[in-house]
C-alpha positions as CSV (number, residue, x, y, z in Angstrom):
1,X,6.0,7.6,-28.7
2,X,6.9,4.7,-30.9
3,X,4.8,1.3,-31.1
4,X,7.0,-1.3,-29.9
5,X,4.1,-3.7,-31.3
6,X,4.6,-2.5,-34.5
7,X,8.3,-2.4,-34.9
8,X,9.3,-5.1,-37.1
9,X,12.5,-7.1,-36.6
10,X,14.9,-9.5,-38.8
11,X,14.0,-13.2,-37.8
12,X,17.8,-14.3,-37.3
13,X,18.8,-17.1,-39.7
14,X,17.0,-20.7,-37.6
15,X,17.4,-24.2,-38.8
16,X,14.7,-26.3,-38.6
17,X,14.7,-29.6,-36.8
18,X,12.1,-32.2,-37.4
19,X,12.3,-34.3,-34.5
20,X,10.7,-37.8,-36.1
21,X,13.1,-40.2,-33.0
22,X,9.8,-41.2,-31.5
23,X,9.0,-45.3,-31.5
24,X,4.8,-44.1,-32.0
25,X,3.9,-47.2,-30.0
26,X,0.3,-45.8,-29.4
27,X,0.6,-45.8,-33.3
28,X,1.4,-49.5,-33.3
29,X,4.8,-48.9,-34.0
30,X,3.8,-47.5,-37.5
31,X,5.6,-44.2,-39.0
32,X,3.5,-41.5,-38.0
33,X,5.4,-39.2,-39.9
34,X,3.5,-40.7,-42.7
35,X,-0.2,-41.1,-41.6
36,X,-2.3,-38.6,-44.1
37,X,-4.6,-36.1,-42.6
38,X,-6.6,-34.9,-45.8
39,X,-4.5,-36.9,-48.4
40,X,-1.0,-34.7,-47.2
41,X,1.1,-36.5,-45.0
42,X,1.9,-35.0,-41.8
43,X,5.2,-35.2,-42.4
44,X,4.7,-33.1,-45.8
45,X,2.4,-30.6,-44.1
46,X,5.2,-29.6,-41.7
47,X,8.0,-29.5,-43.7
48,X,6.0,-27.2,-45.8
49,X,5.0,-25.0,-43.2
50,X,8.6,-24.8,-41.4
51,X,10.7,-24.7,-44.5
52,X,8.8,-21.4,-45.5
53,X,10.4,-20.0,-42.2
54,X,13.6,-21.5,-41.8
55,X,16.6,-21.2,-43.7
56,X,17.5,-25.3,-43.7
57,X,15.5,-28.1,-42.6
58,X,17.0,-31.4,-41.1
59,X,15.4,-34.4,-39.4
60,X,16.7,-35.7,-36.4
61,X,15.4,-39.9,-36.9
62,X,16.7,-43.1,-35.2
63,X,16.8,-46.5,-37.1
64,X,17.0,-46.7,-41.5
65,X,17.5,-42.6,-42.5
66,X,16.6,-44.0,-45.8
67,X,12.8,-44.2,-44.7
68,X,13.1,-40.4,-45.5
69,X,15.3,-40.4,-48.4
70,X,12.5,-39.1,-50.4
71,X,12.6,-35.8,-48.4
72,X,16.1,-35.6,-50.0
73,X,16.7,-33.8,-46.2
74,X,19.8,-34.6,-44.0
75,X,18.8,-37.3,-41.1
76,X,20.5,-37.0,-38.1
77,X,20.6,-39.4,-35.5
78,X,20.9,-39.8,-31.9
79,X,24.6,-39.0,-30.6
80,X,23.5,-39.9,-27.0
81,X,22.4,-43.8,-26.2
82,X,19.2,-45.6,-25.0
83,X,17.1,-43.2,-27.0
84,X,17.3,-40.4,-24.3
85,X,13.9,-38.6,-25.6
86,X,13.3,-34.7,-27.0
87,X,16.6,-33.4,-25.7
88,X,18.8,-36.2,-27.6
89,X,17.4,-34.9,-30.8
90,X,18.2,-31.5,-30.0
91,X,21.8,-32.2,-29.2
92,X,21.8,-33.9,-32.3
93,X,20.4,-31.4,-34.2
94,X,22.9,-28.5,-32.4
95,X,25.9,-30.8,-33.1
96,X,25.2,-30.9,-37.4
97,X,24.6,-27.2,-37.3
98,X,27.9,-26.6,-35.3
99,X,29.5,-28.9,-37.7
100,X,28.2,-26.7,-40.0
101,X,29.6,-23.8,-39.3
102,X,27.3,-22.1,-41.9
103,X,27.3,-19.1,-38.9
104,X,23.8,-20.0,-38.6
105,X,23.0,-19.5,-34.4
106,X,19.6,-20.6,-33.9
107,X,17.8,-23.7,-34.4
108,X,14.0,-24.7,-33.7
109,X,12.5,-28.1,-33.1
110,X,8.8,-28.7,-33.7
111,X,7.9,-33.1,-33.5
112,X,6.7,-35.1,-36.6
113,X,3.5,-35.4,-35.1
114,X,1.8,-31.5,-35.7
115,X,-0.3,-31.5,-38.7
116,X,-1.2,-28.1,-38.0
117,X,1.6,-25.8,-37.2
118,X,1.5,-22.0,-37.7
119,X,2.9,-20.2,-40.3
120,X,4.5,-17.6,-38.0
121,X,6.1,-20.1,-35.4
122,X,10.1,-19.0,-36.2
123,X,8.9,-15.1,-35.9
124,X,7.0,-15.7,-32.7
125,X,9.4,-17.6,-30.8
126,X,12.1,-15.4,-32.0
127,X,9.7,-11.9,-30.6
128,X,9.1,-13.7,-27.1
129,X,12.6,-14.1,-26.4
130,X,13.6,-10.6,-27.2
131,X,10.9,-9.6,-25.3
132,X,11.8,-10.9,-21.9
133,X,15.4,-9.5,-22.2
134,X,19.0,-10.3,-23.3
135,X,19.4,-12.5,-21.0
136,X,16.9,-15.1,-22.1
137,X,18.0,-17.4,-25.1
138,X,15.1,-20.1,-25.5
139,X,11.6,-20.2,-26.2
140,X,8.8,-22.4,-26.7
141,X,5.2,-22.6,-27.7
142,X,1.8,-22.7,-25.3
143,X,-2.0,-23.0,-26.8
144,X,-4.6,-22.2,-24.7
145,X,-3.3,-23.4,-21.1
146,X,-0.8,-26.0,-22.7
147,X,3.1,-25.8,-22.9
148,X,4.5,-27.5,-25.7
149,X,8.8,-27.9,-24.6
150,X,9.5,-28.9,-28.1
151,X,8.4,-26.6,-30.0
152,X,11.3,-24.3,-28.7
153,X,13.9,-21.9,-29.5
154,X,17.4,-23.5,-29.2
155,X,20.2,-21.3,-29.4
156,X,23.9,-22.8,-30.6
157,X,26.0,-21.1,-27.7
158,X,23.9,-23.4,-25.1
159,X,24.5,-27.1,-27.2
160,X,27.5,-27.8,-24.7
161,X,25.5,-27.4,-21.6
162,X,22.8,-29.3,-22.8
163,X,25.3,-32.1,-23.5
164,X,27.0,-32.4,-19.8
165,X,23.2,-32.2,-18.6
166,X,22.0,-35.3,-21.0
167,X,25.3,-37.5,-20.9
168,X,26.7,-36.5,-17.1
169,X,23.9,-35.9,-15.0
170,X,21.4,-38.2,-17.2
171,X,18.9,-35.3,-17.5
172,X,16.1,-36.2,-19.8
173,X,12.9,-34.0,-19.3
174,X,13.1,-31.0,-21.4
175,X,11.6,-28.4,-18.7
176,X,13.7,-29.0,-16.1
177,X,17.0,-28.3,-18.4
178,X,15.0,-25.0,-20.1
179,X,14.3,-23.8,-16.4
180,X,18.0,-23.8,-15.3
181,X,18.5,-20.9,-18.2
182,X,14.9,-18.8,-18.2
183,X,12.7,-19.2,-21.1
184,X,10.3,-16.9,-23.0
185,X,6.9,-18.4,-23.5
186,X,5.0,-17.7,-27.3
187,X,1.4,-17.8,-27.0
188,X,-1.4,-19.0,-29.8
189,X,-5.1,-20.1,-28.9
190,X,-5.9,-23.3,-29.0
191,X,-9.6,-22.2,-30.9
192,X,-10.5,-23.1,-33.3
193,X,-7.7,-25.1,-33.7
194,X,-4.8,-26.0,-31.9
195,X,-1.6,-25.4,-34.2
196,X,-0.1,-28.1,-31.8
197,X,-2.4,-31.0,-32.3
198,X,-0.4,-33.6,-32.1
199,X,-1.4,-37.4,-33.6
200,X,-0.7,-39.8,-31.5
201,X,-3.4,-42.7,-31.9
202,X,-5.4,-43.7,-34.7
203,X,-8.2,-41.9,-33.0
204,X,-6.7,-38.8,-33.0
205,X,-5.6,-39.1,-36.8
206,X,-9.4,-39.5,-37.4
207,X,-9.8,-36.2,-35.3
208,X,-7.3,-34.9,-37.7
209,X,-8.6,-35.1,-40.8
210,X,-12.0,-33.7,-39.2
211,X,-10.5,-30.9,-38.8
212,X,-8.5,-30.9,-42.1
213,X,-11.8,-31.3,-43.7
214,X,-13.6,-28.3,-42.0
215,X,-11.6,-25.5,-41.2
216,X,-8.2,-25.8,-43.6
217,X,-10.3,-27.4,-47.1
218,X,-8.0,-30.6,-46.7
């Protein structure tokens, strides 16, 4: 009998969204995007890490897109008002690559905020949603006993639903709109290090670059 486990199959072609929208007021309202965790920005350390699995990276920013010029990546703002949180940026990020129309089906978000994001995220989300059946078209990330929403799997034939969700019914927490469709859960361990840290305060920036320093070599 064949190995399922070992069967290896194409990663469809996935966009990657960078979802930097976030005002970082436990930052002081600084760019967090930019705060260095072993002298690499966090921003640079995960569009390193998700341009190695994706076939196109944007970044889904409100405010001045030319903050992120350097990047020389598309910006794509909020298309829904009153900075609506996570799902806004998705919609966003669904609407360029249906504008697109590069026949590119798949997109996946991870924040600006994860300094330490796995090198086999795309493929992982990609094998958990095959996994639990045709009928299940999103995914997202858990480390240890925590859920991460979005770090997800978004799939382009779902971007209209999410927009009569976000601008008719006001829906704004990401799990309750992924539960109305079933999604497939990706596990990593969250020892000894979680590759869904995310930097919120100063403090945990120092926490960081600890463990920048002693498990990665910077």
């Amino acid at each position: 009998m064949k190995n399922d486990s070992l069967v290896t199959v194409p990663v469809p072609p996935t966009l990657g969204l960078v979802l930097a929208g976030g005002l970082a007021r436990r930052m002081g309202g600084g760019e967090k995007a930019r705060i260095e965790i072993g002298g690499v920005t966090i921003l640079d350390r995960v569009l390193a890490t998700l341009s190695a699995q994706c076939i196109g990276l944007i970044i889904n920013a409100n405010g001045d897109p030319e903050r992120f010029a350097d990047t020389g990546l598309t910006v794509v703002p909020d298309n829904v008002p009153d900075f609506a949180g996570p799902l806004a940026g998705i919609l966003a990020g669904l609407d360029w690559l249906a504008a697109a129309n590069n026949g590119v089906e798949w997109m996946v978000s991870v924040p600006v905020d994860c300094p330490f994001l796995p090198d086999d995220l795309v493929e992982r989300l990609h094998r958990a949603r095959r996994q639990m059946g045709a009928g299940v078209r999103l995914a997202c990330a858990r480390s240890g006993e925590w859920r991460h929403p979005v770090v997800g799997l978004w799939p382009l034939a779902l971007r209209e639903d999410l927009r009569k969700a976000l601008v008719e019914e006001g829906l704004r927490k990401v799990e309750l709109w992924t539960a109305r469709h079933g999604i497939a859960i990706a596990d990593w361990p969250a020892q000894p290090i979680d590759p869904f840290f995310n930097v919120n305060t100063p403090e945990d920036a120092a926490h960081a670059t600890r463990i920048a320093l002693q498990h990665t070599g910077g």
